[in-house]
Backbone bond lengths (Angstrom), bond angles and torsions (degrees), N, CA, C in turn:
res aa  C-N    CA-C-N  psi(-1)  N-CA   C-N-CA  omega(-1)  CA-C   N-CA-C  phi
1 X - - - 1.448 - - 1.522 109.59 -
2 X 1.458 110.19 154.17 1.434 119.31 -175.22 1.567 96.26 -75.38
3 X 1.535 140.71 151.18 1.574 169.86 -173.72 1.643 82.74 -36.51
4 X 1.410 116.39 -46.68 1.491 115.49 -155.61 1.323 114.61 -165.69
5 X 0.960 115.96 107.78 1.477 129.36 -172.03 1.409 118.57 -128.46
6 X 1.658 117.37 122.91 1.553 127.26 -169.11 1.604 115.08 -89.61
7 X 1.087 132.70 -173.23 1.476 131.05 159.73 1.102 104.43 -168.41
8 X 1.395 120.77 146.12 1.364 126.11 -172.61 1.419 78.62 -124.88
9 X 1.769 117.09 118.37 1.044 130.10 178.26 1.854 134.47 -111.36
10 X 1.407 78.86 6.60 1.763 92.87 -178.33 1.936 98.23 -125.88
11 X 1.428 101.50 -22.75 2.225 99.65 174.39 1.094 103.28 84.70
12 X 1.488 127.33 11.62 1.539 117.30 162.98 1.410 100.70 -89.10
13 X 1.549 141.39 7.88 1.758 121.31 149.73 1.409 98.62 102.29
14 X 1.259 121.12 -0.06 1.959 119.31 149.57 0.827 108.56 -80.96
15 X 1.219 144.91 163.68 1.660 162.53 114.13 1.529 104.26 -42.20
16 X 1.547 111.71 120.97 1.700 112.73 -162.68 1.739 75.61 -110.50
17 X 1.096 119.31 -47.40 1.702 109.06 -155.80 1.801 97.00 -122.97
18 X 1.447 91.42 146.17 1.967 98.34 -167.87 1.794 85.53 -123.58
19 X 1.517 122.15 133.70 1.196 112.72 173.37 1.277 81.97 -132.36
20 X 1.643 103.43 124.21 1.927 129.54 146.40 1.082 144.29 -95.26
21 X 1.217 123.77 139.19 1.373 134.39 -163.69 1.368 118.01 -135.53
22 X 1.639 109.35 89.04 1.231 125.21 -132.23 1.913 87.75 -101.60
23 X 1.116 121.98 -35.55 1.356 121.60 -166.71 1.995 117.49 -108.86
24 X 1.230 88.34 -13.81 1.365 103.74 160.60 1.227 131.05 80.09
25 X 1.374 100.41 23.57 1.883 136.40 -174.87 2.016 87.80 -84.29
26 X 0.733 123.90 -33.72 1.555 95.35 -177.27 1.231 105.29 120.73
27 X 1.502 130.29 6.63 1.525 130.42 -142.72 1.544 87.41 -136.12
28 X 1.295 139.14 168.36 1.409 159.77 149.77 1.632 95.66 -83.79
29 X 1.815 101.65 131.13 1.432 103.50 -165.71 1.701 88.26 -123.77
30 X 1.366 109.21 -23.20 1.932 131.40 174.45 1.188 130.76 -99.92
31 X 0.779 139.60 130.59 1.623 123.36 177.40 1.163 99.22 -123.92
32 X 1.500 154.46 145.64 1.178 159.24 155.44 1.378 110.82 -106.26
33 X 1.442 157.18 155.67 1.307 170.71 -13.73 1.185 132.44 39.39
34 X 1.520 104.52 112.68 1.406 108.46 -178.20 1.478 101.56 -122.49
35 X 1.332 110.34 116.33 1.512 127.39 -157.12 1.441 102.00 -71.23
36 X 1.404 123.61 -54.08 1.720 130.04 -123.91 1.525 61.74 -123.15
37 X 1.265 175.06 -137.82 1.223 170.22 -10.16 1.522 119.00 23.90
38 X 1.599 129.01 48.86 1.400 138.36 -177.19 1.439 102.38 -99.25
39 X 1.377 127.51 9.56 1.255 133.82 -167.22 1.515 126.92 69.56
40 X 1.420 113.64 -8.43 1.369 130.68 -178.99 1.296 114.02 -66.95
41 X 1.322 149.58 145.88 1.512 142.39 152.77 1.782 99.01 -63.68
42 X 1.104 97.86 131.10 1.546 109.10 161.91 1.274 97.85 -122.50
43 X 1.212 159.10 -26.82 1.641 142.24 170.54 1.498 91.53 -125.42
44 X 1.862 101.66 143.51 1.439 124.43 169.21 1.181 110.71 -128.95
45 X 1.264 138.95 110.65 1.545 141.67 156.76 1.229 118.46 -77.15
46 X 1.396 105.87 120.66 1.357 109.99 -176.12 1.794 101.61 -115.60
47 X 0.992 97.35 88.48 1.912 118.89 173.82 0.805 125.04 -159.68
48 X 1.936 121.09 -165.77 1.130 84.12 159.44 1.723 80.86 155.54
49 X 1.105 143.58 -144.74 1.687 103.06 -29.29 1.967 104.58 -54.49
50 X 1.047 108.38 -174.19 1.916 114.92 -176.11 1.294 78.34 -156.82
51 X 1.323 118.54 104.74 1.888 146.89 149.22 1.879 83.51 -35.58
52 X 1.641 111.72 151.69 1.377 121.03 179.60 1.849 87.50 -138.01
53 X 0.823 96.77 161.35 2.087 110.31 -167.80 2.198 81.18 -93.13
């Protein structure tokens, strides 16, 4: 996976989910969630790794 990669997962033109790749293994080490779609993170996972498609 690219360092950081967004998705706008509902097509209203926010970024709902932020996946990071802080150490550079290829893995999501962050997860960000933005619930209500205000652009804000409302959930952060800090684990990981999380395989990305």
């Amino acid at each position: 996976m690219a360092d950081e990669e967004r998705y706008d997962t509902d097509g209203d033109g926010v970024t709902d989910v932020v996946y990071l790749d802080h150490n550079g293994d290829g893995y999501a080490d962050e997860v960000r969630v933005d619930l209500n779609g205000d652009g804000v993170s409302d959930y952060t996972e800090y684990a990981g790794p999380f395989p990305t498609a």
